[in-house]
N, C-alpha and C positions, 0 to 999 in steps of 0.2 A: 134658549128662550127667545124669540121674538120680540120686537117691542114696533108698535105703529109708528111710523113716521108720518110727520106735520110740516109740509113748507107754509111759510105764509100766510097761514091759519088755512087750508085744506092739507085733508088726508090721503098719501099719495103708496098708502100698504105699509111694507112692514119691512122691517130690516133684520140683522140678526144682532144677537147679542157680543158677537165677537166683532164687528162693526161700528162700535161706541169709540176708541180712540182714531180710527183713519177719519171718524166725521168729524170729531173732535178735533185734529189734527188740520183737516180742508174749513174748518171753521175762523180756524184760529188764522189760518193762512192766508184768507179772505176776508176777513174783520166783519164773520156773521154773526149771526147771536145763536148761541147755542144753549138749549134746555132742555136736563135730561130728568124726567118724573118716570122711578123706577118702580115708586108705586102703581101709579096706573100704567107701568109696563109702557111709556110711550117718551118720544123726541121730537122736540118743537125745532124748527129751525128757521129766523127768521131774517130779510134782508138787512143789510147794512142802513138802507134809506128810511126802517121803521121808526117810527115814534121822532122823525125830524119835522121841523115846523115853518115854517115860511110863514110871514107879516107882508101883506101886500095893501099895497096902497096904488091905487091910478089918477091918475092926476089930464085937466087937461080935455077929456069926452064926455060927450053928452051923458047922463044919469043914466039911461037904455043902455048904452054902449060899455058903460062899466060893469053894471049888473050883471052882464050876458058874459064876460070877461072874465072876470070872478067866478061865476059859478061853473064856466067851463074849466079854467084852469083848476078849478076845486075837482072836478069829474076826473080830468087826466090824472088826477096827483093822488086822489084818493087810495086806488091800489097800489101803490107802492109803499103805504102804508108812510106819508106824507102828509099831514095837517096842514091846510092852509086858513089863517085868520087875519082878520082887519087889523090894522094901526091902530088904535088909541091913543089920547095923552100920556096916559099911565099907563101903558103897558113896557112891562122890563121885558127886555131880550137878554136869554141865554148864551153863554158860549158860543154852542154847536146851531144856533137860530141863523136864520136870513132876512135880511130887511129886505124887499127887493120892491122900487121905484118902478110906476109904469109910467112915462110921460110922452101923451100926444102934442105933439104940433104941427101947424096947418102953413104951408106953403105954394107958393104962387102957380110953380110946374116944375115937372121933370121927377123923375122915380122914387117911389119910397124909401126911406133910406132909413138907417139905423146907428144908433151910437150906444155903448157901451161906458157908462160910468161903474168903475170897479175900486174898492177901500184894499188897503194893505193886505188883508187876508185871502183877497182874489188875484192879485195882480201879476200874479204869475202861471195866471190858468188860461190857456189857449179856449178861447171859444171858436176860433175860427175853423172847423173842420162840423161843430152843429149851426153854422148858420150860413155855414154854403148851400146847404141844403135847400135855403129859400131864395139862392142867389137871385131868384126869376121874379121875384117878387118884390125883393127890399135889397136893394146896394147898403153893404156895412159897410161906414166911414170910418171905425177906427174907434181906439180908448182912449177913455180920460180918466188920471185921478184924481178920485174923491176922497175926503175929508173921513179922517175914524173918529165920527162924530158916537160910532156906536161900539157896543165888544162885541159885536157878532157882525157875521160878514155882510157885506151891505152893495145889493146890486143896482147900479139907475140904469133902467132903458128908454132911448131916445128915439120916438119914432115920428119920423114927420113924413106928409102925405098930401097930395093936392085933394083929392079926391077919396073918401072912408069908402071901400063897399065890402057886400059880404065874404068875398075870395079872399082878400087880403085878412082883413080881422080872421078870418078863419085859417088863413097861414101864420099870422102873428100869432094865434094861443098856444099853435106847434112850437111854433119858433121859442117863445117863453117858458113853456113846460120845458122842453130841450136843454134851455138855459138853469132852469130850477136843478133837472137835474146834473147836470155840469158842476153846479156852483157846488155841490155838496159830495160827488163823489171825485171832482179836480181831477188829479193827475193817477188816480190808481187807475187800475186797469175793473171795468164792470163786467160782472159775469151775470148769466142768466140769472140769478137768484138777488142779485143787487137790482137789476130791470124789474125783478117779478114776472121775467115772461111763462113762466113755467104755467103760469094761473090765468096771464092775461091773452096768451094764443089758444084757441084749442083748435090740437092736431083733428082732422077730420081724412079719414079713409079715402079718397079719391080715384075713381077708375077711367084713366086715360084712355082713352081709343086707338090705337095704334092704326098709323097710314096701312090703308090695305095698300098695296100695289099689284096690278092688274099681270097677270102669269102673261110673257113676251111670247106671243104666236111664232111660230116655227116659222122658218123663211124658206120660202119655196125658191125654187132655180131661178127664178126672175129677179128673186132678192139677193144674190150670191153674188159678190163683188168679183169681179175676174180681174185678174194681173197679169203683164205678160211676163215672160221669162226670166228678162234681164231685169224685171223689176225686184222677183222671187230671191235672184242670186243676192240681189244687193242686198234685200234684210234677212238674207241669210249671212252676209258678212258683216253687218252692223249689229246683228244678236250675237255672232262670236266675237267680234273685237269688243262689246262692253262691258266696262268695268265692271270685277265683281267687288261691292262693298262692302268689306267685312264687318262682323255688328262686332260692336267695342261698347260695355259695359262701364263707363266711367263716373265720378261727381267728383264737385269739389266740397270742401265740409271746414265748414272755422267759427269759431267765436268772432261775434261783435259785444264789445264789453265796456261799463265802466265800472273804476274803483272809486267807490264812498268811506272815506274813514268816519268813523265816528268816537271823537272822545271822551267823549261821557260815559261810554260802553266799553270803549277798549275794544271793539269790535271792529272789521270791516264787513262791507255791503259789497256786493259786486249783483249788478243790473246786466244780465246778457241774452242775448239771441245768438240760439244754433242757427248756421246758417247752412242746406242741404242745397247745391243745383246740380243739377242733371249737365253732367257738360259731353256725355255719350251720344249714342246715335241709338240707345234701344230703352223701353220704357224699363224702369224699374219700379218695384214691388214691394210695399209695408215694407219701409227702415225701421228697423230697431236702434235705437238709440242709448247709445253706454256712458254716462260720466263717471269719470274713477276721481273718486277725492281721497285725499293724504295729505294728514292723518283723516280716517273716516268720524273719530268723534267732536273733531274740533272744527268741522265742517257741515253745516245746514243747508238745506234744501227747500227752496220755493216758489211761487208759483200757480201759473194756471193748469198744471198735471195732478190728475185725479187718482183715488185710488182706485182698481177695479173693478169692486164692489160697487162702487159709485158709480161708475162711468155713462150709465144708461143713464141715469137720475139729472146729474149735474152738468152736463156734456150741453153743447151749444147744438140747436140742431137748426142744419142746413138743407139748401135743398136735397140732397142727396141724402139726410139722414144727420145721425149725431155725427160732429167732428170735433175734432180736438185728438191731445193726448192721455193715456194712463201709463202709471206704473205697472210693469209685467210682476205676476203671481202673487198671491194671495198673501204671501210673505215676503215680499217684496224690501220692507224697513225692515226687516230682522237681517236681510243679507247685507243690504246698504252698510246696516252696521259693524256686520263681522268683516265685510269686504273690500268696504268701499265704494262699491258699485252701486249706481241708480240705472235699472235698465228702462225702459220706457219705451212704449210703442203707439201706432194710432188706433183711437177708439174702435175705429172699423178701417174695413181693408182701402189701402191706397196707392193711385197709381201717379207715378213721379216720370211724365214725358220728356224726351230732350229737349232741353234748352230753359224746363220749368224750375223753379225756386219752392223749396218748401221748408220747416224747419218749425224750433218752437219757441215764441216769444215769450220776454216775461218773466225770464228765469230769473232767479235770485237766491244770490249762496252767501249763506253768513257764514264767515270764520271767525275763529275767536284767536285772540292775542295768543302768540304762542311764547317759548323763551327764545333769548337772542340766540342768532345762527342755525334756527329752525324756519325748515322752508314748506309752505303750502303750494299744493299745486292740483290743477283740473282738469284731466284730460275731455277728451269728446271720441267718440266711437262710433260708427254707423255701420251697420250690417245687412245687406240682401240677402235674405237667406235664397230665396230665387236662382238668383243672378249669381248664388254665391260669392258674393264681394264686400269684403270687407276693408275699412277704409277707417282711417286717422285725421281726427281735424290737422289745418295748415296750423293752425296758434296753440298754443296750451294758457291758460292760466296759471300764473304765477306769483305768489309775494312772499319777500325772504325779510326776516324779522331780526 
């Protein structure tokens, strides 16, 4: 039986029925909202950023300059299925709310510039990689903290300017939405479905023209380079005396990791990226990717790797098409289990040039407390099948209890 699938409040076909715990699984592993109505045979799935609410207040511009402010930042934020409302006196903030301060100020000369007031529940959230993005426009001076005057997280932005005009206000609404979303989705890692891009790009068919190049006319005896003899000998000794370069197949492959204990859980967390580079001299060809965990049930898996079934749907798409990783076979968690084995490959085919870096971020493996003098550990594997080369990361994961 089939049942429709729903991102985001559109309908994007139909999935199968044997399909409900991997999406349930990439849900839960994602912090999406997942609802399954078996009555009406269908599956809602909705971003992380739904039903959040942002209180914005501007302080500072002319009455014109706010209203235009506000309602654009209302326009960006709406599909992400984000609320944005006014301050009031009586208005209470929720937990999961954001207060967030707009404040203009007008100075004498010299570039626009910005400042960041952030409360305890921000202060450890890097903005500085979304507002390099305006670096041409507004110089960031840097954080200040503010006061938890509120229980939800509380943003001031500090913008001063000699001069308002429309280019810049119209980089600051990017620049703010940018920040709205930051403030709420912090240090996880956003997939298309957290952005809502899936609803907010639409892919359109485009037919490129490909450079004609003009067929090279035959070269008549006037065109014919002539050499004399001793010229002939010579690059005939210099095509037999050069080196032949043998193609050598090589990479190197490891874990960058850290360990998180958690004692409240009795768990650990471990935060890692496979790290693949090409250190050969010939391209290599869709790696397969092997982690072997032990024991397999006391060991979790997480992440931005999709299941297969999914992979079209969820997958990040690039120029080239979707990228990312999936789990290989359709049974993929049943082997994991009996095995230990996660094999994983990329969505579509990939080519890994000398000298290039590629691998998969993001990974995250819970283990659970084991008894004393029992040892967990994680290998990594990588496979050409091409090239046929198979290779062992340099590190393994390990922790002895």
């Amino acid at each position: 039986m089939d049942l429709k699938l729903i991102l985001n409040g559109e309908e994007w076909g139909e999935v199968s029925h044997e399909s409900i715990p991997s999406l349930q699984f990439l849900c839960a592993e994602n912090d999406l909202q997942f609802y399954l109505y078996e009555n009406n045979h269908s599956i809602e799935i909705w971003s992380y950023l739904k039903g959040k609410k942002v209180w914005l207040v501007v302080k500072g511009a002319e009455l014109e300059a706010v209203t235009n402010l506000k309602k654009r930042l209302k326009s960006f934020l709406d599909p992400y299925g984000i609320q944005v409302g006014s301050r009031e006196q009586d208005t209470v903030f929720s937990d999961d709310d954001l207060y967030m301060e707009v404040s203009f100020a007008s100075i004498e000369s010299g570039k626009p510039s910005l400042y960041l007031g952030l409360n305890s529940r921000l202060n450890s959230i890097d903005f500085s990689k979304v507002i390099h993005l305006y670096r041409e426009y507004v110089e960031f001076k840097g954080y200040k903290l503010i006061s938890n005057n509120h229980r939800c997280s509380h943003l001031k932005c500090i913008v001063e300017y000699e001069i308002q005009n429309e280019e810049l206000m119209a980089q600051l609404e990017y620049l703010l939405t940018n920040c709205v979303l930051k403030s709420f989705i912090q240090s996880r890692k956003a997939n298309v479905l957290d952005l809502n891009l899936l609803n907010l790009l639409s892919f359109k068919s485009a037919r490129i023209a490909s450079k004609v190049q003009k067929p090279k006319s035959k070269k008549t005896d006037k065109d014919i380079d002539i050499i004399s003899e001793d010229e002939y000998e010579q690059a005939k000794i210099r095509k037999r005396n050069k080196k032949i370069i043998s193609r050598e197949s090589k990479a190197e492959v490891y874990f960058d990791y850290n360990l998180i204990p958690n004692r409240k859980t009795e768990k650990y967390t471990i935060k890692a990226d496979f790290i693949i580079k090409n250190t050969g001299n010939v391209v290599l060809n869709n790696p397969k990717i092997c982690f072997r965990v032990d024991p397999p049930e006391k060991i979790e898996i997480g992440g931005q790797i999709l299941p297969p079934e999914m992979s079209e749907i969820f997958s990040v798409q690039g120029e080239m098409g979707a990228e990312g990783w999936k789990y290989s076979g359709k049974d993929w968690l049943e082997k994991a289990y009996s095995t230990g084995e996660y094999w994983i490959e990329p969505i579509q085919g990939m080519e890994l040039h000398p000298g290039e870096t590629t691998g998969i971020e993001g990974i995250q493996f819970t283990v659970d407390n084991l008894s004393e003098q029992e040892t967990s550990t994680i290998l990594g594997f990588v496979y050409f099948e091409e090239e046929n080369l198979q290779l062992s990361s340099n590190n393994k994961i390990m922790i002895t209890f």
